[in-house]
Structures are given as C-alpha cells and as structure tokens.
C-alpha positions in Angstrom: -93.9 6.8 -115.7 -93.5 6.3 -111.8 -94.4 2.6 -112.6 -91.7 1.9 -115.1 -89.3 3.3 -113.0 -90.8 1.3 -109.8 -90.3 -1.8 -112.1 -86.9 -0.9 -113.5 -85.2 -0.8 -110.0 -86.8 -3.9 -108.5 -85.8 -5.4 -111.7 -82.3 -4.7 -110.9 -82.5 -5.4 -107.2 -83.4 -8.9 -108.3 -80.5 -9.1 -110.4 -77.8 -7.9 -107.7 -79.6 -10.5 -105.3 -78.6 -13.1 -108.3 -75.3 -11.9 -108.8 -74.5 -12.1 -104.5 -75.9 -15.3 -104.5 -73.9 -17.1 -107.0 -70.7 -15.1 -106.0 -71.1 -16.0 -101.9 -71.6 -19.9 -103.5 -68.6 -19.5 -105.1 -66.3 -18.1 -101.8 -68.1 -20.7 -99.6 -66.9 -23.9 -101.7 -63.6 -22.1 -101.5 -63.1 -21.8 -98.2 -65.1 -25.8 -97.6 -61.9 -26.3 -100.2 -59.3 -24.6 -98.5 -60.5 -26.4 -95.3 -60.4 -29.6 -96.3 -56.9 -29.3 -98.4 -54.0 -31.5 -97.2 -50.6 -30.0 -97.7 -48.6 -32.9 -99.5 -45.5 -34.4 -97.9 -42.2 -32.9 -97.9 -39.5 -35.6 -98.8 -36.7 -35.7 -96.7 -33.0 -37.9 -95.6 -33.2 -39.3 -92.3 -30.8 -41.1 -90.0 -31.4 -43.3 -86.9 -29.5 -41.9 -83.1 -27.3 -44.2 -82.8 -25.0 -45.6 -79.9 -21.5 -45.4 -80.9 -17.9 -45.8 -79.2 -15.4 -42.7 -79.5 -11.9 -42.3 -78.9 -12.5 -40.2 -75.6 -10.1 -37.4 -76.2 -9.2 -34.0 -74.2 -9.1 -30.8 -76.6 -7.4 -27.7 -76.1 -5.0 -25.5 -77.8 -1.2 -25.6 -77.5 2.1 -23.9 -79.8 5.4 -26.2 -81.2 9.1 -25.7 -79.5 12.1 -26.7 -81.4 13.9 -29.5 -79.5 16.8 -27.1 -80.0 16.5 -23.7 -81.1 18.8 -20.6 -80.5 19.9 -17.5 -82.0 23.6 -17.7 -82.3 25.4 -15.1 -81.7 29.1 -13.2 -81.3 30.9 -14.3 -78.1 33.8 -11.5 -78.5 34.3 -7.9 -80.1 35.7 -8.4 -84.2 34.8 -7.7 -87.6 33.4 -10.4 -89.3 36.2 -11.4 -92.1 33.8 -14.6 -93.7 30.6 -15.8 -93.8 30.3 -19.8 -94.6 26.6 -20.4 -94.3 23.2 -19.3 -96.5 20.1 -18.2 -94.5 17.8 -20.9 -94.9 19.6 -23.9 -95.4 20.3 -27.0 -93.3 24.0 -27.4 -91.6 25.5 -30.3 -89.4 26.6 -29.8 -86.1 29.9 -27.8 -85.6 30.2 -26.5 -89.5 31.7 -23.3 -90.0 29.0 -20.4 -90.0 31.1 -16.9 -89.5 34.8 -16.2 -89.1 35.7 -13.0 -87.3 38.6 -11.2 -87.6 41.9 -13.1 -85.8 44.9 -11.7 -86.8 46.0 -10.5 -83.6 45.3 -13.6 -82.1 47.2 -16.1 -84.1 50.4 -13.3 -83.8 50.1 -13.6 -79.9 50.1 -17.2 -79.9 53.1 -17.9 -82.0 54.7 -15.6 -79.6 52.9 -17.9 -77.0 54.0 -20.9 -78.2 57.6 -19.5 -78.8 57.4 -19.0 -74.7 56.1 -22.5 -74.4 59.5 -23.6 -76.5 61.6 -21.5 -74.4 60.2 -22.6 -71.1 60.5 -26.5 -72.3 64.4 -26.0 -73.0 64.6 -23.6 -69.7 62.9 -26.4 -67.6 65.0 -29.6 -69.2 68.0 -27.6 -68.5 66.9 -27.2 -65.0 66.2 -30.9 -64.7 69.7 -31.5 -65.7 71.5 -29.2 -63.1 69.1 -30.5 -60.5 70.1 -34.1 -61.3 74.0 -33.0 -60.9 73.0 -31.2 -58.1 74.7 -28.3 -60.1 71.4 -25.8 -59.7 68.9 -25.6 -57.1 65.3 -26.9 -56.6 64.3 -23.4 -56.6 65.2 -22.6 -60.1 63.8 -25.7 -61.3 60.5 -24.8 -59.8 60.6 -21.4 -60.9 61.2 -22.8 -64.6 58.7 -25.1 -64.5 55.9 -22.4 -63.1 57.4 -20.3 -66.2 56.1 -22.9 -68.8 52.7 -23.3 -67.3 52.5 -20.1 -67.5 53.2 -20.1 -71.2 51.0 -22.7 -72.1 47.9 -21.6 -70.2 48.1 -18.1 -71.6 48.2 -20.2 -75.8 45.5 -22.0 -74.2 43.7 -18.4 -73.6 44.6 -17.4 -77.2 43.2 -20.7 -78.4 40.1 -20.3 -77.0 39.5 -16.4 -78.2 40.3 -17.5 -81.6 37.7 -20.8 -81.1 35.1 -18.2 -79.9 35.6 -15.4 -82.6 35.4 -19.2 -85.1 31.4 -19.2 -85.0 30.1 -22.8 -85.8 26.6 -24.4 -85.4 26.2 -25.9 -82.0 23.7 -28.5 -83.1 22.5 -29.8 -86.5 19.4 -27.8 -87.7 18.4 -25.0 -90.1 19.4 -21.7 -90.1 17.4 -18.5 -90.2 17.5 -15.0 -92.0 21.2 -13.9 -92.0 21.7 -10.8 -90.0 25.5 -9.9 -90.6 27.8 -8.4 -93.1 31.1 -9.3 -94.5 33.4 -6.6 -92.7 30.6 -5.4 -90.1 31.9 -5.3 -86.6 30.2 -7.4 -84.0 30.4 -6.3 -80.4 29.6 -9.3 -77.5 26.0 -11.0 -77.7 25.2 -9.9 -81.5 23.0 -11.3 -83.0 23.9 -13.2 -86.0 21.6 -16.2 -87.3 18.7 -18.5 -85.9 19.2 -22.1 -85.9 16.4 -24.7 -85.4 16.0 -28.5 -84.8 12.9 -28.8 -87.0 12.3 -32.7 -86.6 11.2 -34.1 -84.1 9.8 -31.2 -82.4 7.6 -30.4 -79.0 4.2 -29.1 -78.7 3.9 -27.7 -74.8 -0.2 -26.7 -74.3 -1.7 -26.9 -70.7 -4.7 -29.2 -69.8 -7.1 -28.6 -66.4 -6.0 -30.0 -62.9 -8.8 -32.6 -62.9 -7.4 -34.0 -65.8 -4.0 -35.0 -64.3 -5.2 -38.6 -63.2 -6.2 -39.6 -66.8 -2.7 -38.4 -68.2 0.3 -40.2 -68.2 3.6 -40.6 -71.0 2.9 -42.4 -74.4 -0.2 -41.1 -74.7 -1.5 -40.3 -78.5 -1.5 -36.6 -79.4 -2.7 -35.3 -82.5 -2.3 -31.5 -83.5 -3.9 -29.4 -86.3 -2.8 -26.4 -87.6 -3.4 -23.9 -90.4 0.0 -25.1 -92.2 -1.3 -28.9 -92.1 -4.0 -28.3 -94.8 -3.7 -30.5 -97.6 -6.8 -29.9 -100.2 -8.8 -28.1 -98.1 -8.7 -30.9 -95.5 -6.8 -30.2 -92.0 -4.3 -32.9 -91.8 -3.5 -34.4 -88.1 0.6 -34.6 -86.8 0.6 -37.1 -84.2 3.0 -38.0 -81.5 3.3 -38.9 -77.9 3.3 -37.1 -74.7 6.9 -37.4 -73.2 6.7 -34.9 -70.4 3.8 -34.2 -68.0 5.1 -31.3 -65.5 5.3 -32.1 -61.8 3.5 -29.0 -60.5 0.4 -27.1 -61.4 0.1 -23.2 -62.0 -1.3 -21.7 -58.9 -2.7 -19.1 -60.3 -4.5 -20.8 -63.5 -4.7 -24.3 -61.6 -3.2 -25.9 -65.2 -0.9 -28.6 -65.8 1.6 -28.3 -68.2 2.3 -30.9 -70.8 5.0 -31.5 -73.6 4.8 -33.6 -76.4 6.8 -35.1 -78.9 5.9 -35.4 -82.8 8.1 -36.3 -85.8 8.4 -33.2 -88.4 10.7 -35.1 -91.2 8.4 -32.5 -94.1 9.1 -29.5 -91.7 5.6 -28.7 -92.3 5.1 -26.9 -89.1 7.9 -24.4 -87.4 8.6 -23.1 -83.7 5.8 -20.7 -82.2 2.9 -21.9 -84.5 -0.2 -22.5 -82.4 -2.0 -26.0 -83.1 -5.4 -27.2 -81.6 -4.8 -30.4 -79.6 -6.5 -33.4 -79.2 -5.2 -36.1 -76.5 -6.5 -39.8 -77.3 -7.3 -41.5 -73.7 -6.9 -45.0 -73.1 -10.5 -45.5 -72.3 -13.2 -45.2 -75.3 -16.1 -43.2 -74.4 -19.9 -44.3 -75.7 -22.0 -41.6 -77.4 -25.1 -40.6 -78.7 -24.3 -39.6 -82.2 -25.7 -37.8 -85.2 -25.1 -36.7 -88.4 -24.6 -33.1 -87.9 -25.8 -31.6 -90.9 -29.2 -33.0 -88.6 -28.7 -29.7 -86.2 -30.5 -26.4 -87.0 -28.1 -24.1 -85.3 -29.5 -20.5 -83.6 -28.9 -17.9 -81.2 -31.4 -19.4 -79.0 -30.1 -22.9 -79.2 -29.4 -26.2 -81.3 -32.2 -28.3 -82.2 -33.1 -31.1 -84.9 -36.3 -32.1 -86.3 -37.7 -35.6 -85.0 -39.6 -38.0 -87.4 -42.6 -39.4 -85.6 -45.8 -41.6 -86.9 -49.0 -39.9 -86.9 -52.5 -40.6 -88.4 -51.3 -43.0 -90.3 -48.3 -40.7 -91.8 -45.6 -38.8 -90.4 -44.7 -35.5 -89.0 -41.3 -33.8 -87.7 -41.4 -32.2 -84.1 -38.6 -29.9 -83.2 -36.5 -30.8 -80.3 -34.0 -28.9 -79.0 -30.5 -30.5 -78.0 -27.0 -29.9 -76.0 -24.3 -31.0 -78.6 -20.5 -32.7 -77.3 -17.9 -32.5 -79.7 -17.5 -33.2 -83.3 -15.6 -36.4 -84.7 -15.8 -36.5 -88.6 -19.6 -36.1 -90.1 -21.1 -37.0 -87.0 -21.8 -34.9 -83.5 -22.5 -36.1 -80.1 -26.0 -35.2 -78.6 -25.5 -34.9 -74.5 -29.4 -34.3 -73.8 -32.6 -34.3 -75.8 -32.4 -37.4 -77.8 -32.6 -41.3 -77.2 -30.9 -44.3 -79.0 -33.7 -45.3 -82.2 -34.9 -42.1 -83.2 -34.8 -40.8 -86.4 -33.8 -37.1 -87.2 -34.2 -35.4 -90.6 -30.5 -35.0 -92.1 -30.9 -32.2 -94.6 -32.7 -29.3 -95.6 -33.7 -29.1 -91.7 -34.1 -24.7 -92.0 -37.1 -25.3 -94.0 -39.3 -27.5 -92.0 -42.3 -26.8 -89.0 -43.4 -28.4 -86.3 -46.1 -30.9 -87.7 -45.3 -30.9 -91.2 -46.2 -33.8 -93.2 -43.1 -35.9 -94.5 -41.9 -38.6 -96.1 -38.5 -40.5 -96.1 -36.3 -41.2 -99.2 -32.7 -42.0 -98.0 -31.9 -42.6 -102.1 -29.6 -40.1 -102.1 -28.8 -39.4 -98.5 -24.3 -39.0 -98.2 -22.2 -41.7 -96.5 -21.7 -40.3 -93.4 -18.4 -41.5 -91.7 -16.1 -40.8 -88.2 -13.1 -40.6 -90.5 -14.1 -39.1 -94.0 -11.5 -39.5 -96.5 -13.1 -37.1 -99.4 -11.7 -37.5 -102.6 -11.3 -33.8 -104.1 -7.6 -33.5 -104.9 
C-alpha cells in the first residue's frame, strides 16, 4: 500500500517537472522574441530649415481716430422746432441737421434792420446839411456812430439765429440721435455724433529704440476683429504720416499716426487693431513650417530626422521661436539651415523612434496662404 502510494507521487512529480519544463521553454523563446523585435517605422511629413527673406516688420497694438470726429452739440438755450437728419446716415458739409426755435430772433432783427434803414436816411440827411454847411460835423458823426450801431447789433441777431441753425461742420456720418422735436436744449447739449469714416488714423506707440528705423511713408498694415472675411483676418494697409517729436517720459514710447483708406467703413473710431510696420530693410530667417513645433509649458521643441544604422530616427530639440508670417515660423536658436523636421503628427513621436518619410500628402505651405473656403 505504502509502495503504490510512494509510486503514485513520484509519478506525479515527474509530470509537474514536464509540465515546468515545456512551459519555462515556452516564456524563454518569448522574451528571446520580445528581445529581438523591431518596432516598425512610423511614416511621417518632413520639411527641410530653410533660409528665407522676411519683410522685417515691428508689431504692436494700436486703436483707429476719425480724421474728424465730434459730437455736435447746442451752442444757445431753445427748443428744438425741426430735426433734418436720420441717425446713421451720411450728410455733406454744412446740411441742415436741427433747427431751434427763432422766433424771437428774426422779430428783433426786422426791428434791427428797421434801425439800420432809419440810421441810413438819418446819416444821408446829415451828409447833406454837412455839405451846405447847414448842420454840424458833430451830428453827422453822431448819425453815423447811430447806424453802426444798428447794423452790428442785426449782425448779433444774425449770428444767434446761425448758431440756434445746427448744421454739419464737415462731411461724415452721423450717430445715434439724441434729441426730440420740441425738447429744450440748454448750451453744450448734446445732440448727434458725426464721423469722417474714410480715410482714417490708427495712433499705436512703438519703443524708443525703434525711432531710427521709422520715418513717413512707411507700409502699415492693421488687423482687427471687424476685418474677418471667411474666417481669414483681412489686412487694411496705409502709410505712416506722422511720427511724434517727443517721447513719453514715463513709458519711454514714441507715438505714431497713421493713415489708411476706409472707403467700405469696415472699421470705426476706438476699435483696437494689431499693427504690423513693414521696414525698408528685409530681414533673413530661419524658417519652419509651424505645425513642426510641439508646444508645452516647459518650452517649444520639434522633432529632428537624423540617419542611423542604416534608417532613421527623430531626436527632440528644443527651440526659441520669432514671429509668425503665414504657415511658416521663424526659429531664433536650436536649428541650422538643411535639417529636416517632422511636420505633422509631432505629439506622438519619442526620442529614437524609427521613421520613415512620405511627403505624398504633405500641405503646400506658403508665406501668404490664400485658402480657398468661401
């Protein structure tokens, strides 16, 4: 009994021996496979650095000025007897905008003019004694200092009525209305806004190191959240025409005005722009495609194709970017002229990773896209 029992466990220690052998075989040419697997290569877009020439440009922020702009408003005391204008609409210089009340006026200055017609008769008459020597040069000068009198105090009528006779002072377009027919306007009330909407300024300020690269006739272009057309910011371009004389003590800025045609009135007074002002001088860059960067909180960086083993392998590099023109971005440090960069799908690459180029369907990249998605 003891001996089949002896036999029955060594019998099934042999068999568990067996079964570990063939199973450790098994895990061993696993891992000898794992070991000597080679992870296939990704395919990827890639785009040489290249060396290219720039309008060098100065950026900053600035906000449009109407050439002329100004609320007009009630010289003198008067209800407000017509209203000749609509808010919103365009008028020519000196049109009619708001008549106030001038009743009182126009009675004093027939009873002005009446004095004027008295005073002409009472002078002639004068002149005519004077001449006979029948009256003296006394009452000839008193007559005559009577119809100057007369006439400057119509002239003084004239000129209330002309002032309580609102018209535009410049051509332009009006504003919101803000008077009533019959609503009395004391002095300095306000009554409509009128602006010169084309050409109009753009003032911004530019650092004092700047000032010897600046001078009139120089290209500005100005983007603004009104200018989008598509999707696509659209530039308005014009020239500088005024460069200040003196810088801001405190902020050690020059100011600068600028001049840009606004025939669409697409942008209005007091709408901020970001500027860009084109220098004379080009400036030569280090460019690339910017879908190449893999942006992060602890820097920029792009992934470098280099040759190895007969393949080839991506190495991140970190980079300091310069501004943006069009699809492309300048690269101040980390990079050199002939290098290729991976262009897309950068986020899901390592350092050493196997690749492969296939530029097939890599995008036109271009300084001045024009993308057609109207």
């Amino acid at each position: 009994m003891k001996k089949r029992i002896l036999l029955a466990v060594i019998g099934l220690i042999i068999v568990i021996a067996v079964l570990g052998g063939i199973k450790g075989a098994q895990i061993g040419a696993l891992i000898a496979s794992g070991e000597n697997f080679t992870e296939p290569p990704l395919t990827v877009n890639a785009a040489e650095v290249s060396l290219q020439t720039w309008d060098s440009e100065l950026h900053t922020v600035g906000a449009f000025e109407a050439v002329e702009g100004v609320t007009v408003s009630a010289e003198q005391p008067g209800a407000v007897t017509a209203i000749e204008f609509q808010s919103g609409t365009e008028v020519a210089v000196g049109e009619l905008l708001v008549q106030q009340d001038i009743a009182t006026e126009r009675a004093q200055l027939r009873e002005a003019e009446s004095a004027i017609a008295l005073g002409e008769l009472d002078l002639q008459r004068s002149r005519q004694l004077l001449t006979t020597q029948a009256g003296s040069q006394a009452a000839f000068d008193s007559a005559d200092a009577a119809l100057q009198q007369a006439r400057a105090r119509a002239d003084s009528i004239r000129a209330n009525i002309e002032r309580k006779t609102i018209r535009a002072p410049f051509a332009g377009r009006l504003g919101i209305r803000q008077v009533n027919l019959g609503q009395v306007l004391r002095e300095g009330d306000p009554i409509v806004s009128l602006q010169t909407l084309d050409p109009i300024l753009l003032n911004f300020v530019l650092p004092q190191r700047h000032y010897n690269q600046l001078q009139t006739g120089l290209t500005v272009s100005a983007y603004t959240d009104s200018l989008l057309d598509a999707l696509e910011p659209q530039a308005l371009s014009g020239f500088i025409t005024t460069i200040n004389p003196e810088v801001d003590a405190s902020t050690r800025n020059l100011a600068v005005q600028a001049t840009l045609p606004n025939s669409a009135g697409k942008v209005l007074p007091g709408m901020s722009a970001s500027v860009a002002v084109v220098l004379p001088q080009p400036e030569q860059v280090l460019a690339i495609p910017a879908s190449a960067v893999l942006n992060a909180a602890y820097g920029d960086s792009v992934y470098i194709i280099e040759s190895a083993g007969g393949g080839q392998t991506v190495r991140q590099q970190f980079v300091r970017l310069g501004r943006q023109q069009g699809d492309f971005v300048a690269v101040e440090t980390g990079l050199e002229a002939g290098q290729q960069v991976v262009t897309t799908g950068v986020f899901k690459l390592r350092n050493g990773q196997a690749v492969s180029i296939d530029n097939t369907l890599q995008p036109d990249f271009q300084l001045q896209p024009q993308p057609d998605n109207r």
